[in-house]
N, C-alpha and C positions, 0 to 999 in steps of 0.2 A: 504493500500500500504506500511506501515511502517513494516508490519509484513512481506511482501513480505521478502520486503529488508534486514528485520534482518533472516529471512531464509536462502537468498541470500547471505551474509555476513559468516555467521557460516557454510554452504555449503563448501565455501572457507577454513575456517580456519582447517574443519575437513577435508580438504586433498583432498576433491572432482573437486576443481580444477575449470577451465571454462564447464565443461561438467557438475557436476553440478548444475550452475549458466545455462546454458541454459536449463537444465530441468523443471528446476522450471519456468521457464519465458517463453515455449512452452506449458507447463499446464496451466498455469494461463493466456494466451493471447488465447489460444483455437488455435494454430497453429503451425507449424515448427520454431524454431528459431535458429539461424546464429550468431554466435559474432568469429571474427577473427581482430588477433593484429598481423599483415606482420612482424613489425620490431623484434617481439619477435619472431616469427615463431610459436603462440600459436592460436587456434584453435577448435571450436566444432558445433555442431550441434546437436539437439534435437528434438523430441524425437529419443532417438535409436542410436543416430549419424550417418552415412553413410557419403557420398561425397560431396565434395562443391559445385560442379559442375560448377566452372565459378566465384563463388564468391570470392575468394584468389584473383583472378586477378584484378576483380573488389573493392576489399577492397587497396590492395593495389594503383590502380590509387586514391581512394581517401582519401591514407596516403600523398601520392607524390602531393595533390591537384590539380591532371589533371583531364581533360575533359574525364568522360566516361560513357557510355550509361548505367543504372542501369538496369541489367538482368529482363526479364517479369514476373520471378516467385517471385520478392522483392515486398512487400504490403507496406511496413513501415520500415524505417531506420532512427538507432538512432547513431550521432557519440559519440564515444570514446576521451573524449581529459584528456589532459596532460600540462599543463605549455602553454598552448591556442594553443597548436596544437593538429592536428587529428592522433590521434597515432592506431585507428583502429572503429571497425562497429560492430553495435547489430541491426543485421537485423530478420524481421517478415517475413517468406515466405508465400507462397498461399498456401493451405490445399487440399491435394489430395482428403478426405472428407467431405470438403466442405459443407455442406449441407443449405447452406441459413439462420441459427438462428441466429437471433441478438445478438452480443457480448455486455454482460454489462461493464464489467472492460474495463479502460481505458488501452489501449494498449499502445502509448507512456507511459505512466507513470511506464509501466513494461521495456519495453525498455531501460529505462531513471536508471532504479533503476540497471538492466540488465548492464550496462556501467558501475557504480557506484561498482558494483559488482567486474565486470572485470579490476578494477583497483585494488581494492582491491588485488585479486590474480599477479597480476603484481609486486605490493609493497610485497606480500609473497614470489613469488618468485623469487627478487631481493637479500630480506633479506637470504635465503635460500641459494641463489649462495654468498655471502659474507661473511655467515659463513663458507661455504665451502671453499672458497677462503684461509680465515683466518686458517682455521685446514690444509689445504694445505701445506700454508705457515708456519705455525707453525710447521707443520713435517719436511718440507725438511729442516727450519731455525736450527731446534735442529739435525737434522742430520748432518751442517755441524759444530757444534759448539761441537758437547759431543757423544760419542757413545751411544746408544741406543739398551739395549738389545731385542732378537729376538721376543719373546712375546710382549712386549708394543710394536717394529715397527711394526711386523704384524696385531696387533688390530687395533694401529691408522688409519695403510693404508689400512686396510679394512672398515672399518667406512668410507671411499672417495672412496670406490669401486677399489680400487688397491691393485688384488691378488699377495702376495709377497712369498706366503707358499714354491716357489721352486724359490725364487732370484732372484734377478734383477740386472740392469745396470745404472748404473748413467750417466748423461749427463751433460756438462756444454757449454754453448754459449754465447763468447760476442758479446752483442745487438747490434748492430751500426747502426739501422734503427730507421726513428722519429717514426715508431710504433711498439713498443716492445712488445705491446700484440698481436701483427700478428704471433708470434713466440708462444708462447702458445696455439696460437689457431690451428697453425700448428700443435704441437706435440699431442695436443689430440686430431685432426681430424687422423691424420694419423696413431697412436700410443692405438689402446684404452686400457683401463686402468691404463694410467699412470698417473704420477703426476708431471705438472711441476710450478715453480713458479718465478717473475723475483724476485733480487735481487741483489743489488749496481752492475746496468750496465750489469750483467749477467741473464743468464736465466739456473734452476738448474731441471732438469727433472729425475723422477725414471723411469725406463722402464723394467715392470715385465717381467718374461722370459715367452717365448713363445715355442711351439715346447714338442715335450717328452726326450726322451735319448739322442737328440739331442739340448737341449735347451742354451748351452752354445752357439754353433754358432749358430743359428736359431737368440738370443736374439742378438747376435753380429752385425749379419747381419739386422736385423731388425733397431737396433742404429743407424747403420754405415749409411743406406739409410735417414735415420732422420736426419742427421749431418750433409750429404750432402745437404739436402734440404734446413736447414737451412744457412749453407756458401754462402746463396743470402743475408742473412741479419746478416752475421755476421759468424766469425771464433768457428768450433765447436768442441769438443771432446769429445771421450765416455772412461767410464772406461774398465775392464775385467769384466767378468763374478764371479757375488759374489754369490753361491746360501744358504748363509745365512744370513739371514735381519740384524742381526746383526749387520754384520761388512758394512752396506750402508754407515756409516761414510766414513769408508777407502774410500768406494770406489765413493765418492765425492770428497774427498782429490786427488785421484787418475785421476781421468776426472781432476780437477785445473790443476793437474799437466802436463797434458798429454795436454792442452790449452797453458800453460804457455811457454813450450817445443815447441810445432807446429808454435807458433806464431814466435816463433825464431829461430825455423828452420825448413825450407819450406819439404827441402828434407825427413825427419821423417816424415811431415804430407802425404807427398807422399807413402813413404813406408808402412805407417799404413792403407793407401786409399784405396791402390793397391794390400795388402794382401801379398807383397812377404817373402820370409824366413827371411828377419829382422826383419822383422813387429813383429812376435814371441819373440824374444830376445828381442825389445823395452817393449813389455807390463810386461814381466817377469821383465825387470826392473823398470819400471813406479810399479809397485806390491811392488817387494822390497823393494825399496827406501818410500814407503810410511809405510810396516810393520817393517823393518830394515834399515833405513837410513844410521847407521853406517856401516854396513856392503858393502852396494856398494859403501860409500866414500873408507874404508879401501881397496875395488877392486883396485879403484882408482888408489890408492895410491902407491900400488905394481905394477901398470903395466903400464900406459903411463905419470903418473905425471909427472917424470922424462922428458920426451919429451916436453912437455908444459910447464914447465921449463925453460928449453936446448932454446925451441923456443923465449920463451918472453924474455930471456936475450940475446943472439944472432943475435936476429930477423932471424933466421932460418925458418926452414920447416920442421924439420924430423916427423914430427906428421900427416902433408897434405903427405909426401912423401909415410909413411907407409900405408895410407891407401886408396890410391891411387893403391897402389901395391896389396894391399888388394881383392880393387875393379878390379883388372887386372887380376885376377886367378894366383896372383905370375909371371908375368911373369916379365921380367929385360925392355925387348923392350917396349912393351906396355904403360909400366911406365913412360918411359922418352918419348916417343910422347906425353901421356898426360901429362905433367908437363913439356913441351919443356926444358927439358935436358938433357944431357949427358950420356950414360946407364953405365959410369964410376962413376957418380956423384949419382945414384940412389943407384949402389953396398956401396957406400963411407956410403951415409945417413943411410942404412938397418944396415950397421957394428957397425955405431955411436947409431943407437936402441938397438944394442943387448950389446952396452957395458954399456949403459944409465940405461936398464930395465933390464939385466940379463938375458932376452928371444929372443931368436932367429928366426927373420922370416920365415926363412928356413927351420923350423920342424914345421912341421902339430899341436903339440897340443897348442904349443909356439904359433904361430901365430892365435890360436880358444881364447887364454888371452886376447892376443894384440887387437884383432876384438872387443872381448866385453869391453875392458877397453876403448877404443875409443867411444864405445856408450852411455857407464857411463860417460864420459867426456861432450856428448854431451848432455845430463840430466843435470847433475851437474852443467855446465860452469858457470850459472847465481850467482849460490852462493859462488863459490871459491874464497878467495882473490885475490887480485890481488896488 
């Protein structure tokens, strides 16, 4: 029986798994056998494998150590335990060939070795999932700490089964659920082949692109419904579309950003939700500002600073007044219902913008500046002096 079990043992280690582990212990019992572990959702049958037919259910009532009827075609059952509970079953079915010859070998003792076995592959593929866990973790960690050129991200993330060859998306979510791996587990039920991992409070997901000539929005659209799913347990944000593995740094830098942003203002996370034409202009900037930072401060700076200024020394408005006007299709009336004032008082503040910025709201290309300098504004605000 020792030799059984060192069969048994090495079965496992060479990859064979619980299928296996019940081969050998339906040969050597001279009958069908059965080993099923519910909680892992791991499973086989021997010889041949086929269907449990009834036994899942049955293994499971006696994981949950309820009362239940052991099906007719069980001869002999052996439990599975763990740390003194019953964590699954190596069951001996009745033999369709049957034919009346007395079995020498002890059956429990095959059984018994059969459990022994089955744990064995349990503790492999515990170890198995925590290395992976760990090369996981270890990619997304060096993704957000150093860029990582194209070749070594696409090796690593293929080694964890996440095709990257034509780009991905990055995702970030802060957790605010007591179970943070319900979020994980989310993204790669819903998501397959990705990679996510938690990290200080947040949770950091790759999301390879999907789709053909269309895989920028296909992958977009695939995120966005991931994002949402996740805003049950937590505020979430996706990057753009990177389709070289490369630059995945950026575009984790770019999801922070684009979290950081939402969290502080609702109305962007609306606009990005809902796909309208801003939504465009936001990500163009969320992009920039993470490859050219200086560049959309110096936007900045040429076109509403002044206003933001003007406001915080005055305690004025001309900043909320402009774009407000903005969101009015330019009209004068409009402006002052929403801003219950004066449509004297709104002509006054537009005058006082264009003598502040040098741009005039009144010309079409002056006022497409003013539009985007306000959404730089609203990127930026968190890091401007003050």
């Amino acid at each position: 029986m020792r030799e059984l079990s060192t069969r048994m043992i090495e079965a496992v280690l060479d990859g064979e798994g619980l299928q296996g582990v019940a081969e050998l212990a339906a040969a050597e019992a001279g009958g069908p056998v059965a080993i099923v572990l519910p909680p892992r959702g791991l499973a086989a049958r021997a010889p041949g494998g086929g269907e449990l037919n009834g036994l899942a259910e049955y293994a499971k009532a006696r994981v949950a150590e309820t009362d239940a009827p052991a099906p007719d075609l069980i001869e002999l059952e052996r439990s599975i335990e763990a740390g003194g509970r019953i964590v699954g079953v190596v069951l001996l079915l009745e033999s369709e060939s049957a034919d009346g010859e007395a079995v020498l070998v002890d059956r429990d003792e095959v059984l018994r070795a059969a459990a022994l076995a089955a744990l064995a592959e349990v503790a492999v593929a515990d170890a198995r999932e925590e290395a992976e866990q760990k090369m996981r973790g270890g990619l997304i960690e060096e993704l957000r700490s150093r860029e990582i050129d194209t070749a070594e991200t696409t090796s690593k993330a293929a080694r964890l089964g996440c095709d990257l060859a034509r780009g991905a998306i990055a995702l970030v979510a802060q957790i605010e659920s007591a179970s943070p791996s319900h979020a994980t587990a989310l993204v790669a039920a819903e998501y397959e082949g990705s990679l996510a991992e938690l990290a200080d409070g947040r949770l950091y997901a790759i999301l390879p692109a999907r789709g053909g000539d269309d895989a920028p929005e296909k992958t977009l659209q695939g995120a966005g419904r991931i994002a949402n799913r996740l805003r049950k347990l937590g505020m979430a944000a996706v990057s753009s579309f990177y389709p070289d593995p490369g630059e995945l740094h950026r575009a984790i830098k770019e999801a922070e950003l684009v979290l950081d942003v939402i969290t502080r203002e609702p109305e962007i996370a609306e606009a990005l939700e809902e796909g309208i034409a801003a939504s465009g202009v936001y990500r163009l900037l969320f992009r920039a500002l993470i490859s050219d930072p200086d560049e959309v401060r110096s936007f900045y700076r040429d076109t509403v600073e002044p206003l933001v200024r003007y406001d915080d020394q005055y305690r004025s408005d001309l900043l909320g007044t402009l774009e407000e006007y903005l969101a009015s299709d330019c009209n004068m009336n409009a402006t002052a219902r929403a801003i219950f004032a004066h449509r004297h008082t709104v002509a006054y503040r537009l005058e006082r913008v264009k003598e502040l910025t040098g741009l005039d709201p009144q010309i079409s290309e002056d006022r497409e500046r003013l539009g985007l300098g306000i959404k730089a504004y609203r990127i930026l605000a968190p890091a401007l002096p003050r």
